[in-house]
C-alpha positions as CSV (number, residue, x, y, z in Angstrom):
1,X,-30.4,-0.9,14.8
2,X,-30.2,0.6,10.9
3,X,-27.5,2.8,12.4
4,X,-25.9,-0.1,13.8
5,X,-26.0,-2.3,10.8
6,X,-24.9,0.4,8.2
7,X,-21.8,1.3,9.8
8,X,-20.6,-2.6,10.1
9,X,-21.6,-2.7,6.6
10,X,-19.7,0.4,6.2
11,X,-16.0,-0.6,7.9
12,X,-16.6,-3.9,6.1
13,X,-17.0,-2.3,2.8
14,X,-13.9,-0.3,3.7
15,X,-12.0,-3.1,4.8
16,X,-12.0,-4.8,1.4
17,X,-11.2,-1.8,-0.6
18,X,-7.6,-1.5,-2.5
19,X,-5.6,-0.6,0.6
20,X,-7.9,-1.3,3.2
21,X,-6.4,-3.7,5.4
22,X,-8.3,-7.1,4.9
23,X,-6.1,-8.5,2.1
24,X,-3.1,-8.0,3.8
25,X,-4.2,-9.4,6.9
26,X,-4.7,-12.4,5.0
27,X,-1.4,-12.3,3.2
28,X,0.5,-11.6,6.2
29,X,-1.2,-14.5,8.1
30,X,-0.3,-17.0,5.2
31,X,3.5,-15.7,5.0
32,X,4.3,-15.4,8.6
33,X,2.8,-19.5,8.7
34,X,5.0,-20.3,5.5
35,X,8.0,-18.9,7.6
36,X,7.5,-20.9,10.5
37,X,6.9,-24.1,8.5
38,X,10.4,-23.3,6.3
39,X,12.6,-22.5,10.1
40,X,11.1,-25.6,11.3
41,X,12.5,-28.1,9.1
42,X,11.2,-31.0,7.3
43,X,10.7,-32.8,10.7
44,X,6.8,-33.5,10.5
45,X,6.4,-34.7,13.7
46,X,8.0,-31.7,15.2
47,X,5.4,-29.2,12.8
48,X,2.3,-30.9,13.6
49,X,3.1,-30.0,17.2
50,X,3.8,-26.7,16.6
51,X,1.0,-26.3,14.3
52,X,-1.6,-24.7,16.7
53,X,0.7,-22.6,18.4
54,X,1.7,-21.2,15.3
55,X,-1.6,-20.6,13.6
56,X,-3.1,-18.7,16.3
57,X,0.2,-16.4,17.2
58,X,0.3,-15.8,13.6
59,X,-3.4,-14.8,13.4
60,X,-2.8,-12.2,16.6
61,X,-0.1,-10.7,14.8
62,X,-2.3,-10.5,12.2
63,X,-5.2,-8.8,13.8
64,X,-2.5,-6.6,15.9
65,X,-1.5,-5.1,12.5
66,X,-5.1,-3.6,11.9
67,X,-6.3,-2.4,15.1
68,X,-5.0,0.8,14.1
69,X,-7.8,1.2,11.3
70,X,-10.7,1.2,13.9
71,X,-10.9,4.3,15.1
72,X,-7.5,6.1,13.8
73,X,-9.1,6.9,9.7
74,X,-12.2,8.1,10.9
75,X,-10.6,10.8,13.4
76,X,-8.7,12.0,10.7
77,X,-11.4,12.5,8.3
78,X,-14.0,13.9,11.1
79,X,-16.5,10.6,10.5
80,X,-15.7,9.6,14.2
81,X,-17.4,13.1,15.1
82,X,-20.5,11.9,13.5
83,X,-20.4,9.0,15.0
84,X,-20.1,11.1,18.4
85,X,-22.9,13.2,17.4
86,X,-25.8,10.1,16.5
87,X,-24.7,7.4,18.5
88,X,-26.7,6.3,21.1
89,X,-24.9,4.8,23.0
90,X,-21.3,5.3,21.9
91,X,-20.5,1.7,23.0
92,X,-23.2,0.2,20.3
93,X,-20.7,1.6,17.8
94,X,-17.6,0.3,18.9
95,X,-19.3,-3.0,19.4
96,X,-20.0,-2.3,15.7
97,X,-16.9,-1.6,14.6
98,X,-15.1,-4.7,16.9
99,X,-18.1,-6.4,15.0
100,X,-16.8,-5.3,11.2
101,X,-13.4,-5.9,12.4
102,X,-14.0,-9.9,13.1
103,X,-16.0,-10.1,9.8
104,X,-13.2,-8.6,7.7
105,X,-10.2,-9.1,9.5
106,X,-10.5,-12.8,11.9
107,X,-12.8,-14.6,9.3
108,X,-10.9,-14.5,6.6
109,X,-8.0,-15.8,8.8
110,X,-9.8,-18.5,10.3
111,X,-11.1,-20.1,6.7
112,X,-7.8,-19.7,5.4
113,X,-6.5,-21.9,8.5
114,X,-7.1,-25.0,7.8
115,X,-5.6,-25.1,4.5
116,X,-2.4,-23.4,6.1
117,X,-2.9,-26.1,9.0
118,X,-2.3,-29.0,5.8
119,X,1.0,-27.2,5.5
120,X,2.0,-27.6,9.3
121,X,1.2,-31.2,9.3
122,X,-1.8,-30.9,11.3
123,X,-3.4,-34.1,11.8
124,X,-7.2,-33.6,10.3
125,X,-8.9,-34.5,13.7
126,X,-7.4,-31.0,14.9
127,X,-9.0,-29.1,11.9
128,X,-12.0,-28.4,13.8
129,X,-10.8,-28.1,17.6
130,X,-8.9,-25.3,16.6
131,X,-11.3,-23.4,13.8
132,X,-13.9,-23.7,16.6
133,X,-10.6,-22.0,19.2
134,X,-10.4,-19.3,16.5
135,X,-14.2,-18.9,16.0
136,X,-14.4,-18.1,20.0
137,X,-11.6,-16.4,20.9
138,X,-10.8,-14.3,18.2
139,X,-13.8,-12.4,18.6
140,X,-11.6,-11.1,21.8
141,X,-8.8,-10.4,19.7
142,X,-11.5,-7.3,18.0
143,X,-13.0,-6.2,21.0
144,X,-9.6,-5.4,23.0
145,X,-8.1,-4.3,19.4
146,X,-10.9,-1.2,19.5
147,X,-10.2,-0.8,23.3
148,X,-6.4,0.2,22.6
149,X,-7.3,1.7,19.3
150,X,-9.6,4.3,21.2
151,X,-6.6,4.9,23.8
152,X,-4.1,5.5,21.5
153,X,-6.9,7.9,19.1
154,X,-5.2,11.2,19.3
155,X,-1.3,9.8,19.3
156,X,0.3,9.6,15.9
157,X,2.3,6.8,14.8
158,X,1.3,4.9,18.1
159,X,1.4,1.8,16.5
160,X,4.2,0.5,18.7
161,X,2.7,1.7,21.9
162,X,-0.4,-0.3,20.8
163,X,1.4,-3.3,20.8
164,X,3.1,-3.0,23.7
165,X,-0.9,-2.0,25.4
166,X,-2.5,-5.2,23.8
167,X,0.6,-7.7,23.8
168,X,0.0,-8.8,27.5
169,X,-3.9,-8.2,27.6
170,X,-4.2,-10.5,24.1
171,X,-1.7,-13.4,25.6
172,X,-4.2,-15.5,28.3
173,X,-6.7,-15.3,24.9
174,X,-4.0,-17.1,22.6
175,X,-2.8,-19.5,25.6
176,X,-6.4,-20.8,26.1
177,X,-7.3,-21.1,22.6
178,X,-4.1,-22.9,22.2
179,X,-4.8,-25.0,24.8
180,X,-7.9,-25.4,24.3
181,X,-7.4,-26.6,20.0
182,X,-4.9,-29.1,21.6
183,X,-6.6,-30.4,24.1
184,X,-10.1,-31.0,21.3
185,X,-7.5,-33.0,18.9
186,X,-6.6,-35.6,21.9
187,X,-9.8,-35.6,23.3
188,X,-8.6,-34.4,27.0
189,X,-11.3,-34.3,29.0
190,X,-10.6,-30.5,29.8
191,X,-11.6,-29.6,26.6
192,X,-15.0,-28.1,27.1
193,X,-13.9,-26.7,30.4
194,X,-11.5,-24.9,28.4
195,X,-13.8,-23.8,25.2
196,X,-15.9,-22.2,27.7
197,X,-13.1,-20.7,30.0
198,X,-12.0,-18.9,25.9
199,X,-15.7,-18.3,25.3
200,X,-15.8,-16.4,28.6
201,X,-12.8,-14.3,28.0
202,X,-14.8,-13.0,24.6
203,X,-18.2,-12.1,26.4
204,X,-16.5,-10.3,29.2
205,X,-14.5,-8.6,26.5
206,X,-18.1,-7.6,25.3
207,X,-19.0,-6.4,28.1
208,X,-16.1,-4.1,29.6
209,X,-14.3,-3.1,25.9
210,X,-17.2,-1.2,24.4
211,X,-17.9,0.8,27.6
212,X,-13.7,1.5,28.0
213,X,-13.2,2.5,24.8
214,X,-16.5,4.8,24.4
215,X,-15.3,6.8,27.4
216,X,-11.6,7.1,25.9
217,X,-13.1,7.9,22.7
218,X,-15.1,10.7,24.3
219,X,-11.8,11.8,26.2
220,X,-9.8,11.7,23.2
221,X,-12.0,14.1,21.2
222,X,-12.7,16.7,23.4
């Protein structure tokens, strides 16, 4: 478990270093939201519909920007074969690394949402439906991040083949916690059948990504 702990401590330490990927995260989040709300218009009625739908695409885009940093820095320096060498099991790590992914990538994005949600005309009975969306699903968003950062470890510049590995396998994730924000801000009665369908997609995530992206790791460094 010390193992465990100091290496999320580690990538989260990292993370908010000059350079090391949270900042920007959170700066491309806020710009790509700004954009929308500028091609939109001034038509409020039109933005606060559009407002979930844009807060969580923008915050995968976001999170599909760094999924490259999980695995890729610490092949090139030889950390990942120390992490090889003690961990036990390999899948514990990854979970740790998905783990300091959420904390220093996704959180930030999700308490910056709301006050990028005031820009999108969000009414303020949304605000929580869809922080509570982000706060389940996008721990999803991490998990399959490190699953297609472990198959693309030993390409270089494979940044557009991970997107095109986690653009389809990310989408049912953003459609429910789309659904899911709008249906908690008009109080449809499908909304805890749909907080627990997103919660579901992020514990099987749990389950299957850390033991998938162990055993590509393990291929990708022999």
């Amino acid at each position: 478990m010390r193992a465990f702990t100091a290496l999320v401590a580690r990538d989260i330490k990292l993370a908010f270093r000059a350079g090391g990927g949270a900042a920007q995260a959170v700066m491309f989040f806020a710009l790509t939201v700004v954009i929308f709300a500028l091609a939109a218009g001034p038509d409020r009625a039109r933005l606060a519909a559009l407002a979930t739908p844009a807060l969580w695409t923008a915050a995968t885009l976001a999170a599909m920007l760094s999924f490259d940093r999980l695995f890729q820095e610490d092949y090139d320096d030889g950390a990942l074969d120390a992490v090889l060498e003690t961990a036990d099991p390999l899948a514990l790590a990854v979970i740790a690394k998905a783990l300091a992914h959420w904390l220093s990538m996704m959180l930030p994005l999700i308490a910056a949402s709301p006050a990028l949600a005031i820009l999108l005309n969000l009414p303020g009975a949304a605000f929580w439906p869809l922080t509570l969306s982000l706060l389940l699903g996008t721990p999803a968003l991490s998990l399959l991040g490190a699953l297609a950062s472990a198959l693309t470890l030993s390409l270089r510049r494979a940044a557009v083949l991970m997107t095109i590995l986690t653009a389809p396998i990310l989408t049912p994730v953003v459609i429910f916690g789309v659904a899911s924000a709008n249906a908690g801000a008009t109080g449809d009665p499908r909304y805890p059948s749909t907080l627990l369908i997103l919660a579901a997609f992020s514990l099987f995530t749990c389950v299957f990504a850390p033991l998938a992206a162990a055993a590509a790791i393990r291929f990708n460094a022999d």
